[in-house]
C-alpha positions as CSV (number, residue, x, y, z in Angstrom):
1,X,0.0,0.0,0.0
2,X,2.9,2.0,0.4
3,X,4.0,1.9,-3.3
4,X,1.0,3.5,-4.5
5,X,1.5,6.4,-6.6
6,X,-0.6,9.1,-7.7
7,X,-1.7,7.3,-11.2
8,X,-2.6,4.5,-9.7
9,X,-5.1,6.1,-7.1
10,X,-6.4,8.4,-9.8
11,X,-7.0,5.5,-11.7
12,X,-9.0,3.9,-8.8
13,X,-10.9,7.1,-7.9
14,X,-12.2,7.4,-11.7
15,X,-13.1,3.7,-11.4
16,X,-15.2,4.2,-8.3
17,X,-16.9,7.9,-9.5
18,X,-17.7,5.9,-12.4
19,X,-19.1,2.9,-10.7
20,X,-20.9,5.0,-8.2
21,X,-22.3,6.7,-11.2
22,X,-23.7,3.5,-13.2
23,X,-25.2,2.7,-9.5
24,X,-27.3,5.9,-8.9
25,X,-28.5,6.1,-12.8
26,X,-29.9,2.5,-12.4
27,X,-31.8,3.4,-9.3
28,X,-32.9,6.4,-10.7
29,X,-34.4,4.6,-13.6
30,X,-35.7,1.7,-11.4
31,X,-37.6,4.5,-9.7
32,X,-35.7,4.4,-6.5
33,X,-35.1,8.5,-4.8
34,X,-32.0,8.5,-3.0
35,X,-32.8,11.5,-1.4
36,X,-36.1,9.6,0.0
37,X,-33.9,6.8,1.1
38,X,-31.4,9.1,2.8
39,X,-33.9,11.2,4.9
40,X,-35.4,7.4,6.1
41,X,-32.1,6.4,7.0
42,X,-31.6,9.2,8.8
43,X,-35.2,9.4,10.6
44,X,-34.2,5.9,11.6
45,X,-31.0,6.5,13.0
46,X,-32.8,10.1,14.9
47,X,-35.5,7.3,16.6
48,X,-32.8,4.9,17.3
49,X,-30.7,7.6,19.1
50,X,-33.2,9.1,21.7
51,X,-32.5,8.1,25.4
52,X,-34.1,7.9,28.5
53,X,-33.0,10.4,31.0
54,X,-30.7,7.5,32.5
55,X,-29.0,7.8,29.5
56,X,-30.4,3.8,27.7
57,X,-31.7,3.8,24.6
58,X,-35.4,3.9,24.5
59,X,-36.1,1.1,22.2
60,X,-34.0,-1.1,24.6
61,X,-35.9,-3.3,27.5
62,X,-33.1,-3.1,30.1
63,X,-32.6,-5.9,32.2
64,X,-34.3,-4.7,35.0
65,X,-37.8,-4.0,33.4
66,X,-37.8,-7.9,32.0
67,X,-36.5,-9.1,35.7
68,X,-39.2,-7.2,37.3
69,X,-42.0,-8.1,34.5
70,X,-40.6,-12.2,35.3
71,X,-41.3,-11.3,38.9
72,X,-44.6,-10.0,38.8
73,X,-46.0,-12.6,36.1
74,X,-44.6,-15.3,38.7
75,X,-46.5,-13.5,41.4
76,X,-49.8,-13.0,39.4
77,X,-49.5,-17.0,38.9
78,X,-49.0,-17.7,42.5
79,X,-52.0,-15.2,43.2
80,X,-54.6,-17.2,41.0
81,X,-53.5,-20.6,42.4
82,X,-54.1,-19.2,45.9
83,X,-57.5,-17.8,44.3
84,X,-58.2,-21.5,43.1
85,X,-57.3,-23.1,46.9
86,X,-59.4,-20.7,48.1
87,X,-62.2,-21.2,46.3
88,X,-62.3,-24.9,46.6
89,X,-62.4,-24.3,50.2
90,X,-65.3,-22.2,50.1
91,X,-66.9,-25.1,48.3
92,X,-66.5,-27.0,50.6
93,X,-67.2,-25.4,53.6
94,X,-70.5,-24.3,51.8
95,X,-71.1,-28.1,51.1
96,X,-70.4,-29.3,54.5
97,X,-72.8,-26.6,55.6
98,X,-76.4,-27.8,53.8
């Protein structure tokens, strides 16, 4: 990479403008606007970017949030079982009863 001289990364330069160039006229008449593409790129990198005052992404869960969402679906499960016992006993008692 050292050797290079100034011909040779002329030659490379025209190659790429050229390239470049076939690229965008062959979007342009497949219909595709760069400029379009470019402003969704960069409303998607602008959404991706916004954080919470923390300083964490807003699209991210953080750890925390899932752990306490785990605990409290646990919780909510252990709650109806002890609604189940609880109505079976009420059954019963209201059977023993007649």
């Amino acid at each position: 990479m050292n050797n290079l001289d100034l011909t040779t990364v002329s030659t490379v330069a025209l190659i790429a403008v050229l390239v470049i160039d076939r690229i965008v006229g062959m979007l342009k008449t497949r219909g595709i606007d760069l400029r379009r593409m470019a402003k969704q790129l960069q409303d998607l990198h602008e959404w991706h970017d916004i954080r919470d005052p923390d300083g964490v992404f807003k699209w991210m869960v953080r750890q925390s949030l899932e752990k306490a969402i785990t605990d409290l679906q646990i919780t909510l499960a252990d709650i109806m079982k002890l609604g189940e016992k609880l109505d079976r006993r009420l059954e019963r008692i209201e059977n023993e009863n007649k």
